[in-house]
C-alpha positions in Angstrom: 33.2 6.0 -1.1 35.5 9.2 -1.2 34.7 9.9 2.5 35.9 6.6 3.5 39.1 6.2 1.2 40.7 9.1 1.6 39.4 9.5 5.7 37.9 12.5 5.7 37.0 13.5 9.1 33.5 15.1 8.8 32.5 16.6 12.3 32.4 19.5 13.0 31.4 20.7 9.6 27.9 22.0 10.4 29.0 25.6 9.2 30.5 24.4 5.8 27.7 22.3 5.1 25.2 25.2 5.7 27.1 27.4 3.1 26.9 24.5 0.5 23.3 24.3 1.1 22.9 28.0 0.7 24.8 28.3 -2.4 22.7 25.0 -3.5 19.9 27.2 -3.0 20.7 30.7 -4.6 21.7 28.6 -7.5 18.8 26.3 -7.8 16.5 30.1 -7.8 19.3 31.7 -10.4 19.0 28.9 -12.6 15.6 28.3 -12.1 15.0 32.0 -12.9 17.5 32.3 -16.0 16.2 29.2 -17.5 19.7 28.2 -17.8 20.2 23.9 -18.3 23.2 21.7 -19.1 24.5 18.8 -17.9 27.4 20.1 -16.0 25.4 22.3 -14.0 22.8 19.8 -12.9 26.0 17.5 -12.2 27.8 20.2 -9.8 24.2 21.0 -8.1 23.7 18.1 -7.6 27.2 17.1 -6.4 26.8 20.7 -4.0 23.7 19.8 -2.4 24.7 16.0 -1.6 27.8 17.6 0.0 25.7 19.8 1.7 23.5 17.0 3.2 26.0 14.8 4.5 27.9 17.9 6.0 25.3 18.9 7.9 23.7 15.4 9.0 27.2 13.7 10.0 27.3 16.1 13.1 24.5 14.3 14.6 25.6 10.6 13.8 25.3 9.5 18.0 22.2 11.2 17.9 20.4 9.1 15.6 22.4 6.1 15.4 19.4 3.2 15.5 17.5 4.9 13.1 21.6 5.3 10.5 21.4 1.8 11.8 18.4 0.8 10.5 18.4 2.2 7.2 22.2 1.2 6.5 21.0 -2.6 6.8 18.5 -1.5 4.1 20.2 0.7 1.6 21.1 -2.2 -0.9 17.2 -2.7 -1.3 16.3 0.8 -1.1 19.1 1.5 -4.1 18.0 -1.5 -6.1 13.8 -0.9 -5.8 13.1 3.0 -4.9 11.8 3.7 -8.7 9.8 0.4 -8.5 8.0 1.9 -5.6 8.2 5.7 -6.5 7.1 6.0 -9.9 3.9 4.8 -9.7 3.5 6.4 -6.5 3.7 9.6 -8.5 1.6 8.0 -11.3 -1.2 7.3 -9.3 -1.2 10.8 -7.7 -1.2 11.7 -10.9 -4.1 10.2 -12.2 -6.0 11.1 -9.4 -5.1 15.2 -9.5 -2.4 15.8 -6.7 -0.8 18.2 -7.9 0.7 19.2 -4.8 4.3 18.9 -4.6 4.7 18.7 -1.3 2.5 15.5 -1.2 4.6 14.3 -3.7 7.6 14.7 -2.2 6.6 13.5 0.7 4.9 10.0 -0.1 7.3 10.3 -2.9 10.3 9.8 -0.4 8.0 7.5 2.2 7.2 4.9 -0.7 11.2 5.4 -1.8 12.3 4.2 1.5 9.1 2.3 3.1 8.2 0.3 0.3 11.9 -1.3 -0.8 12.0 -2.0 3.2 9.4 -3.8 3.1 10.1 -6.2 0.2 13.4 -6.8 0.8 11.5 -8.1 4.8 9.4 -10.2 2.8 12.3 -11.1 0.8 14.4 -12.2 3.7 11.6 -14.6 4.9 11.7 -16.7 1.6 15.0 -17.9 0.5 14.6 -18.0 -3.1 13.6 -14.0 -3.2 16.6 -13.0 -1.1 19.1 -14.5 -3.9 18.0 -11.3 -6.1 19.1 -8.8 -3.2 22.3 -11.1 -2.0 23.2 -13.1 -4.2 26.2 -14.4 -2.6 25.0 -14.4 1.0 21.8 -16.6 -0.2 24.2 -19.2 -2.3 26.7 -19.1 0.8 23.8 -19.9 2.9 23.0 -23.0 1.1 26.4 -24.6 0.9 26.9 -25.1 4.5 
């Protein structure tokens, strides 16, 4: 929201956005090694390595516009359901004994995104399901 009210112009920002995800990094291993916590901290990480992301990724916006595209038509569902889908994604891995974190980041972030696309598909196909993702749009839809 930031990015958009005050106009920040984000290409061209490849470099800065690297150095954000570096620091990111060496902090994540300092802290990580220190055993240092605290809710500030895990704010201003947090806050550094979204920066990061969105520095570096807004460089190739042409390049991967469908896919931007795509996912922007989804991120209300994808906001509203990723835990639904994630958690016992990670539960089930779980129980069987991944312990891999790699799997679980991985399916972790497929079943995030995949999953809350694919309900809110099914979703858009029934009426009545789609008022509890738009609300307004579903209700507009049946006054006319």
């Amino acid at each position: 929201m930031s990015v958009c009210t005050f106009n920040v112009q984000l290409k061209g920002k490849r470099v800065q956005g690297t150095i954000c995800g570096l620091l990111f990094i060496i902090l994540s291993i300092v802290v990580y090694t220190a055993e240092i916590s605290g809710g500030v901290l895990s704010f201003a990480m947090g806050w550094l390595a979204c920066v990061a992301v969105i520095l570096m990724v807004a460089d190739y916006e042409e390049k991967f516009n469908k896919g931007m595209d795509f996912l922007a038509k989804y991120t209300m569902p994808i906001f509203l359901m990723h835990t639904l889908f994630a958690a016992p994604m990670r539960s089930f891995l779980l129980k069987t004994g991944i312990e891999n974190a790699t799997i679980h980041v991985v399916l972790g972030v497929v079943t995030s995104f995949g999953g809350p696309i694919i309900a809110a598909w099914i979703m858009k196909k029934t009426n009545w399901l789609e008022f509890f993702l738009y609300p307004v749009a579903s209700i507009q839809k049946r006054n006319k």
